[in-house]
C-alpha positions as CSV (number, residue, x, y, z in Angstrom):
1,X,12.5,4.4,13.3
2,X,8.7,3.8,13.7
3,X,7.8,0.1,13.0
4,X,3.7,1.2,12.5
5,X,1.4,4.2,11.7
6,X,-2.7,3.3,12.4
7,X,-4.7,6.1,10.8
8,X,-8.4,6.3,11.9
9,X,-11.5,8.1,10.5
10,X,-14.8,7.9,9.4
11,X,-15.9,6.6,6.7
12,X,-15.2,8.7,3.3
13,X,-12.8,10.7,5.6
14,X,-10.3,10.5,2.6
15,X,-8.2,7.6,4.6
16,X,-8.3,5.2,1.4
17,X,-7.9,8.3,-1.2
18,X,-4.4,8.8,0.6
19,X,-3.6,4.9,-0.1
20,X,-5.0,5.7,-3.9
21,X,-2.7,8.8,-4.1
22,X,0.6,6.6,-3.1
23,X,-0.5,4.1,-5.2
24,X,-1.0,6.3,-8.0
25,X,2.3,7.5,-7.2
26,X,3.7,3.7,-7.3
27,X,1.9,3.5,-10.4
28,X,3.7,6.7,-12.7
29,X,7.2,5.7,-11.3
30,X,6.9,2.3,-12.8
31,X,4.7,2.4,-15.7
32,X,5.4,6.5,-17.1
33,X,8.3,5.7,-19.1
34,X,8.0,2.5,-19.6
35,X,3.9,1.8,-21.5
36,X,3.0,5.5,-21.5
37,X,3.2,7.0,-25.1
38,X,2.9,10.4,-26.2
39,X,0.1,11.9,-25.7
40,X,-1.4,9.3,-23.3
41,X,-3.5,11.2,-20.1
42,X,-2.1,10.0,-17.1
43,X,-4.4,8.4,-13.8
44,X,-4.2,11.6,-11.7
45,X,-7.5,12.5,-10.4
46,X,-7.7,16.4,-9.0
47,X,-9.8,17.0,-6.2
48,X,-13.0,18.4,-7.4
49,X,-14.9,20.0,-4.8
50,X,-13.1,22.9,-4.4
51,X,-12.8,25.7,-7.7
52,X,-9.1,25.9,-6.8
53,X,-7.8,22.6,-7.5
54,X,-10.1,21.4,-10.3
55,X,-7.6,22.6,-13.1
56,X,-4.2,22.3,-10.8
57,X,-1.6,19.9,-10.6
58,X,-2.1,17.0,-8.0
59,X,1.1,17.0,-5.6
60,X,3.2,13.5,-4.6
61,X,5.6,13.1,-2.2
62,X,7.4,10.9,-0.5
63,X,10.8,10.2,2.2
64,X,12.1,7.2,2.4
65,X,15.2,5.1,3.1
66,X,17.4,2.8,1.0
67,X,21.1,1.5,2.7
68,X,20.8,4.0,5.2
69,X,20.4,6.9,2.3
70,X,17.5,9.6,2.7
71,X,15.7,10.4,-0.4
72,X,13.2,13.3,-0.9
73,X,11.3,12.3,-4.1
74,X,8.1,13.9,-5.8
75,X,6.5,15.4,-8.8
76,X,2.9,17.1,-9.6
77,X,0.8,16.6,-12.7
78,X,-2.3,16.7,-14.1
79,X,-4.0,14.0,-16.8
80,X,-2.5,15.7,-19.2
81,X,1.1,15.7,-18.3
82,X,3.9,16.2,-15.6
83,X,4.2,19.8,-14.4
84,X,6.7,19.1,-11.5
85,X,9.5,16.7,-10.2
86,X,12.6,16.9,-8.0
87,X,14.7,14.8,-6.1
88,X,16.6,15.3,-2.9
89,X,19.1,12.7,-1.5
90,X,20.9,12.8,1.4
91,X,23.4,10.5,1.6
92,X,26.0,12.6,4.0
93,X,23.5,14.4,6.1
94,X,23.3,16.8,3.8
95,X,21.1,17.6,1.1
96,X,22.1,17.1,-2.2
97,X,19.6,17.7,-5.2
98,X,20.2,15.4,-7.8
99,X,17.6,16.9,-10.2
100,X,14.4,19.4,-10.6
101,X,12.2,20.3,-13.6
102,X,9.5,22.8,-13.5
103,X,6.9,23.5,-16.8
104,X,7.1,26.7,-17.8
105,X,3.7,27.0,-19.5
106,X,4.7,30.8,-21.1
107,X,7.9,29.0,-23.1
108,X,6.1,25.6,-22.9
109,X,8.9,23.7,-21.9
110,X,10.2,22.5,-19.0
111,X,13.5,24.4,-17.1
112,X,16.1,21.8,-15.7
113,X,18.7,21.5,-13.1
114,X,20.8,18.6,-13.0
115,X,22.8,18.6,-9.8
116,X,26.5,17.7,-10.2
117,X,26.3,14.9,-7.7
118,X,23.9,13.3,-10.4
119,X,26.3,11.3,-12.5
120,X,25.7,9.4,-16.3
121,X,23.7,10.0,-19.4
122,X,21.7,13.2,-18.2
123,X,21.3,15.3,-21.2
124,X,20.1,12.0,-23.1
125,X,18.2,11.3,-20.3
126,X,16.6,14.8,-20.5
127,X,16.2,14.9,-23.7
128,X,14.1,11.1,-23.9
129,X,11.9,12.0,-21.4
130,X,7.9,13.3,-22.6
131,X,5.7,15.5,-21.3
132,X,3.6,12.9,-19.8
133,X,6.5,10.5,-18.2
134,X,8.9,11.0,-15.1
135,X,12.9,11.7,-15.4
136,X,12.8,8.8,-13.1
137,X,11.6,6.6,-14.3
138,X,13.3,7.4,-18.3
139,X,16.7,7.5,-16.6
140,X,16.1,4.1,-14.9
141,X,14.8,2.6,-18.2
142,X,17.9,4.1,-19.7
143,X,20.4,2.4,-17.3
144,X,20.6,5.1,-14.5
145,X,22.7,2.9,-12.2
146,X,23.0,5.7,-9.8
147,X,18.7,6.3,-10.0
148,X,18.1,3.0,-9.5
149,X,17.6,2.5,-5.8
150,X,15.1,4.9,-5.5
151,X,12.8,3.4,-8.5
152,X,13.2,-0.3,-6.5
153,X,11.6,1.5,-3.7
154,X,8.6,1.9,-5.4
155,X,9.2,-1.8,-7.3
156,X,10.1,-3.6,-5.0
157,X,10.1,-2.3,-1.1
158,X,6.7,-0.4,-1.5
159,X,3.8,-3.3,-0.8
160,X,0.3,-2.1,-1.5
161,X,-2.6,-3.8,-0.3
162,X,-6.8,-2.4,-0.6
163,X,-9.4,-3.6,1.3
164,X,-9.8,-6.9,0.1
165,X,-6.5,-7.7,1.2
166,X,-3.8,-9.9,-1.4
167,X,-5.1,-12.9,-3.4
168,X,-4.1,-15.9,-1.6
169,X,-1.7,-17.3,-4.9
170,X,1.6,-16.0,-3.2
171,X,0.4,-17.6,0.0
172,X,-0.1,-20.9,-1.8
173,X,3.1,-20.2,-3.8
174,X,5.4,-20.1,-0.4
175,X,3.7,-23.7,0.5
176,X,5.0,-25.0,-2.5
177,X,8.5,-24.8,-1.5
178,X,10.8,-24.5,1.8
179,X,8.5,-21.7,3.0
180,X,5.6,-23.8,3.8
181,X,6.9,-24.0,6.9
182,X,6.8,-20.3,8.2
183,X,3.2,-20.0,6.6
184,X,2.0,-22.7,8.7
185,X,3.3,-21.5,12.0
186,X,2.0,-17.8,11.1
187,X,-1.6,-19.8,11.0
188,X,-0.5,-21.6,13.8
189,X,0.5,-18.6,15.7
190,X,-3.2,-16.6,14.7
191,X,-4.9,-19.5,16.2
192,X,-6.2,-20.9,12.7
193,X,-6.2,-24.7,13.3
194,X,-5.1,-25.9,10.1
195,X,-2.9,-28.7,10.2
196,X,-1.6,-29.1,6.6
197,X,-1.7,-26.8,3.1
198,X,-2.4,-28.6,-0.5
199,X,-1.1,-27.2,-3.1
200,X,-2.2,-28.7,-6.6
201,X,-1.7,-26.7,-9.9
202,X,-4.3,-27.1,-12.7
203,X,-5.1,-26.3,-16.1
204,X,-7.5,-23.3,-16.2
205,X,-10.7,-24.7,-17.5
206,X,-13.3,-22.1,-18.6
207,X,-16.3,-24.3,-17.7
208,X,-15.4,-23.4,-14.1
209,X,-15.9,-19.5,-14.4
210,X,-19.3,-18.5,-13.8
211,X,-22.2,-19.2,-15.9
212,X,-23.8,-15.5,-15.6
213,X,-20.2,-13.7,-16.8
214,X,-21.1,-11.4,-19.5
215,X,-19.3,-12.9,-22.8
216,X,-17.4,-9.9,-23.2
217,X,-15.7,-10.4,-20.2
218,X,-15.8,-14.3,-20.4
219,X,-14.0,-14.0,-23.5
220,X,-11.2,-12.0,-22.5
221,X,-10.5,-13.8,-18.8
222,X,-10.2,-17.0,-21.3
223,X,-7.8,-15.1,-24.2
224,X,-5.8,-14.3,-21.1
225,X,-5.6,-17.3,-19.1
226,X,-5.3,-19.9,-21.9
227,X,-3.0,-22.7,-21.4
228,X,-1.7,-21.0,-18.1
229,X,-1.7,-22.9,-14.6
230,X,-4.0,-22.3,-11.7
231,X,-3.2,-22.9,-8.3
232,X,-5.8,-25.5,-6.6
233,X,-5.8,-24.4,-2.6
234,X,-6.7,-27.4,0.1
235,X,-6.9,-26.8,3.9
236,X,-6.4,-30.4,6.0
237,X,-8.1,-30.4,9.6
238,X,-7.6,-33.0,11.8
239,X,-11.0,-34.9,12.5
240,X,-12.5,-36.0,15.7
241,X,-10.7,-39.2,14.6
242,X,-7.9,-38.6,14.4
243,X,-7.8,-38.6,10.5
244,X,-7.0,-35.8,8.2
245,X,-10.3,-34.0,6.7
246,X,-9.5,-32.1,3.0
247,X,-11.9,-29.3,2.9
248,X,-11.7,-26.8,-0.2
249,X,-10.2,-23.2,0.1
250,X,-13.4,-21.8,-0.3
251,X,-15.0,-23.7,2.3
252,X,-12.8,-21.5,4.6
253,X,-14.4,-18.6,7.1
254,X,-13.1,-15.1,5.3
255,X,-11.6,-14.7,8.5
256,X,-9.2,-17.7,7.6
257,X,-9.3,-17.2,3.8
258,X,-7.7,-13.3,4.7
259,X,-5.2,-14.6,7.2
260,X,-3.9,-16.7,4.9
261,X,-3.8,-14.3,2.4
262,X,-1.5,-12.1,4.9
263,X,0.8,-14.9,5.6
264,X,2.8,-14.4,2.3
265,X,3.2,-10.9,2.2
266,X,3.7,-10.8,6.4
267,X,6.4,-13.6,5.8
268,X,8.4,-11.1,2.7
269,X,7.7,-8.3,4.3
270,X,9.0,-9.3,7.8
271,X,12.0,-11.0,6.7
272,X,13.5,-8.6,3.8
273,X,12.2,-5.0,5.3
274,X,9.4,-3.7,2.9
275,X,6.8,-0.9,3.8
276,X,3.5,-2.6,3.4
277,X,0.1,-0.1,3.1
278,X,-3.2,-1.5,4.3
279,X,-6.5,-0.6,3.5
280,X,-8.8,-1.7,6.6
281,X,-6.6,-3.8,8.3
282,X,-9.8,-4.9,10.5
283,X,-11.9,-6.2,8.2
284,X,-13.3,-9.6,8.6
285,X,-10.7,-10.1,11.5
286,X,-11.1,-10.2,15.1
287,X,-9.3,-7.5,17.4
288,X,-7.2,-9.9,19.1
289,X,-5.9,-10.6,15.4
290,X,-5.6,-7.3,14.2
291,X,-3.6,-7.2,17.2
292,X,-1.3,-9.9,16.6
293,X,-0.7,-8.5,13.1
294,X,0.4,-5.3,14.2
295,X,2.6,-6.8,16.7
296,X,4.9,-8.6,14.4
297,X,6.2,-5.9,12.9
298,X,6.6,-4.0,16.6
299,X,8.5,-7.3,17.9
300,X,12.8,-7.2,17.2
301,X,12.8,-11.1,16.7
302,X,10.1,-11.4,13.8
303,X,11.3,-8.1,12.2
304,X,14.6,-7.9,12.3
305,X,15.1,-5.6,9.0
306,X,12.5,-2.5,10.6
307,X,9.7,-4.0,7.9
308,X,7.1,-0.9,8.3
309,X,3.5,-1.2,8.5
310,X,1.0,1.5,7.8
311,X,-2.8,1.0,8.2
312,X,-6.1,2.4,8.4
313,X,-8.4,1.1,10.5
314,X,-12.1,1.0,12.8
315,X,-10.4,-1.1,15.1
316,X,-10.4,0.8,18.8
317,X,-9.2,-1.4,20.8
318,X,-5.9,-1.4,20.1
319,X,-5.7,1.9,20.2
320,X,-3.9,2.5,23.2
321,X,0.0,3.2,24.7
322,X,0.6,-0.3,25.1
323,X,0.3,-1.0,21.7
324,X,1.6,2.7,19.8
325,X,3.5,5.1,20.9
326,X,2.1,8.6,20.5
327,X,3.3,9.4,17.1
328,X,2.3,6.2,15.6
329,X,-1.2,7.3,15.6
330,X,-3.0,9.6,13.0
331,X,-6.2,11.5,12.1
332,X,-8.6,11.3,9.0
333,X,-11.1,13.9,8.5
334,X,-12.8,16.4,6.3
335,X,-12.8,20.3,6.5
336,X,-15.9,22.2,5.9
337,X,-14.8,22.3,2.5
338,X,-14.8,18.7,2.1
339,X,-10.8,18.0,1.8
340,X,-9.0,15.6,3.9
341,X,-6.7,16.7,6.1
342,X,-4.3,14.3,8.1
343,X,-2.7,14.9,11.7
344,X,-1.0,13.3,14.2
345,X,-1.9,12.1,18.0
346,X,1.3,14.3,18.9
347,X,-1.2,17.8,18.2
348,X,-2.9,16.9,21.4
349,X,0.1,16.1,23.3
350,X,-1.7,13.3,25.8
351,X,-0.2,11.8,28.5
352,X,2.6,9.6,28.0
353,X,1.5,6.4,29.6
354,X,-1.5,7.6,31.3
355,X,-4.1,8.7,29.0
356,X,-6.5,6.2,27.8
357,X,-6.6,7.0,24.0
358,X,-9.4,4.9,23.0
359,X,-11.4,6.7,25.4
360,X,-10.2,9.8,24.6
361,X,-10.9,9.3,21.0
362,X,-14.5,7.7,21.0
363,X,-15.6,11.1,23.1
364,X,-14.1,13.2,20.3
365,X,-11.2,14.6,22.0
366,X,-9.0,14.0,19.1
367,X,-12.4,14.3,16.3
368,X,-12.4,12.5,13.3
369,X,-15.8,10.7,14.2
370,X,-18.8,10.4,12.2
371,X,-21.1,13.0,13.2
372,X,-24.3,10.4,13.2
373,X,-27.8,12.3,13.4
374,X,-31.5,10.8,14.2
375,X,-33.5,10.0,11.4
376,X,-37.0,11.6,10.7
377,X,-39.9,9.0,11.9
378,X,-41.2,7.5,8.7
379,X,-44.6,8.8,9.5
């Protein structure tokens, strides 16, 4: 099993519309059944450019693996409601399908199959779930014991990250019990010299949010965080003394604010086998880093449970065999009609061992570069 997938592209390639689309994905599983109602449109944005898919159903679909049991999930859908789902599992080698449901738009209603290795409630299952929510997730919310592995893997495995990286609160959250000890030797380890976390938990105060926040906006950050705690964040250095120096969070390079921010979700990640997705990986973090990163989930002692990571990234320099193998590495680029298309490193077949892919890549053997142009003298 692959421990890493780096995808690289230009900019507005698509690489952070595929994130969106998983996370989209993430989104129906958990949420359809359960705060959808009736008639609600659902966040599925069709691909607009092209005459073809304006009006269509937007496709999702995932493999995956819980206890050592494939799965084959998807669905399509537009805003207006679900037009597709299925689910394959494989837990002998084989494939079983547990369910399918197509719209017919001519009867408007949907045809079922309900596999006979699906077991419980499925005709009230069936019959409970709307237009506009997944089987899934109404089976699951109905106390599908057999369905409920594959809706944790969206809950609880699946780890979704943009390009501003996690809010440092679960960070701070690990220091404020027996954990505090594996974030500091992840900071430790990235070369952050930090000597010692603060933790302090205060009252939100709404004289400390910003003075130009519209009062719209002010007045509903204030209805939600009344009465609720706030975690404080100190960093301690050690000064040219020899004393300890208490600098606020903020005070902090982004560099170090971001790393910090990793150290949680690296930690859970590492240590309990989730599949994390990251938006920019590089950003505001020095190669060597982005290195080190990427190498924790590639290392058999600091991920023990096969954790996956899968990133885009600008980052070249690690972009080479001793980092990936081949068919870690992916493609983003557009067609002449404007729609993404993904591909592997494997399509090119380059030497194993031998061929210097960052090389290879920057001189557009494998394309998906920016195509820059000179621009017209001002004059």
């Amino acid at each position: 099993m692959l421990r890493s997938a780096a995808i690289y592209g230009p900019n507005a390639s698509g690489k952070s519309n595929f994130l969106r689309a998983l996370q989209t994905m993430k989104h129906l599983v958990l949420e359809s059944a359960a705060s959808q109602q009736r008639g609600d449109r659902l966040p599925v944005i069709p691909f607009r450019l092209s005459v073809d898919t304006r009006q269509a159903p937007s496709e999702f679909e995932v493999t995956f693996l819980v206890d050592g049991v494939r799965y084959q999930y998807g669905f399509s859908a537009t805003p207006e409601q679900i037009h597709e789902e299925w689910l394959l599992a494989y837990p002998k080698g084989r494939a079983q399908r547990w369910f399918t449901r197509v719209w017919a738009a001519d009867k408007k209603q949907f045809e079922w199959e309900l596999g006979s290795s699906l077991t419980g409630e499925k005709q009230l299952w069936q019959k409970s779930t709307r237009d506009n929510a997944l089987f899934l997730s109404t089976a699951v919310q109905l106390n599908s014991e057999q369905l409920q592995p594959v809706f944790d893997w969206f809950k609880t495995s699946l780890r979704m990250s943009n390009v501003g990286g996690w809010a440092p609160s679960f960070s701070a959250s690990l220091c404020e019990n027996d954990e505090k000890s594996k974030v500091m030797e992840f900071l430790h380890a990235a070369d952050i010299h930090i000597d010692d976390v603060l933790i302090e938990k205060k009252t939100f105060d709404p004289d400390d949010l910003p003075s130009d926040m519209p009062e719209a906006l002010r007045d509903a950050v204030i209805g939600q965080m009344k009465d609720k705690k706030t975690l404080e964040i100190k960093t301690v250095h050690k000064g040219s003394d020899g004393k300890p120096v208490i600098f606020d969070f903020d005070e902090e390079s982004d560099g170090t604010r971001k790393l910090f921010a990793f150290a949680g979700p690296w930690i859970d990640a590492l240590e309990n086998g989730y599949v994390l997705f990251i938006d920019e990986l590089h950003d505001n973090l020095h190669p060597r880093l982005v290195r080190f990163l990427v190498e924790l989930f590639h290392n058999a002692e600091t991920n023990p449970n096969n954790a996956q990571l899968v990133f885009t990234t600008h980052e070249t320099s690690i972009l080479n065999q001793e980092v990936f193998r081949r068919d870690q590495v992916w493609f983003c680029e557009k067609d002449k009609n404007q729609a993404t298309e993904l591909y592997p490193l494997t399509d090119f077949s380059p030497r194993k061992g031998r061929e210097n892919l960052e090389l290879a890549y920057l001189s557009g053997r494998y394309g998906a570069l920016p195509f820059v142009k000179k621009m017209r003298s001002a004059s």
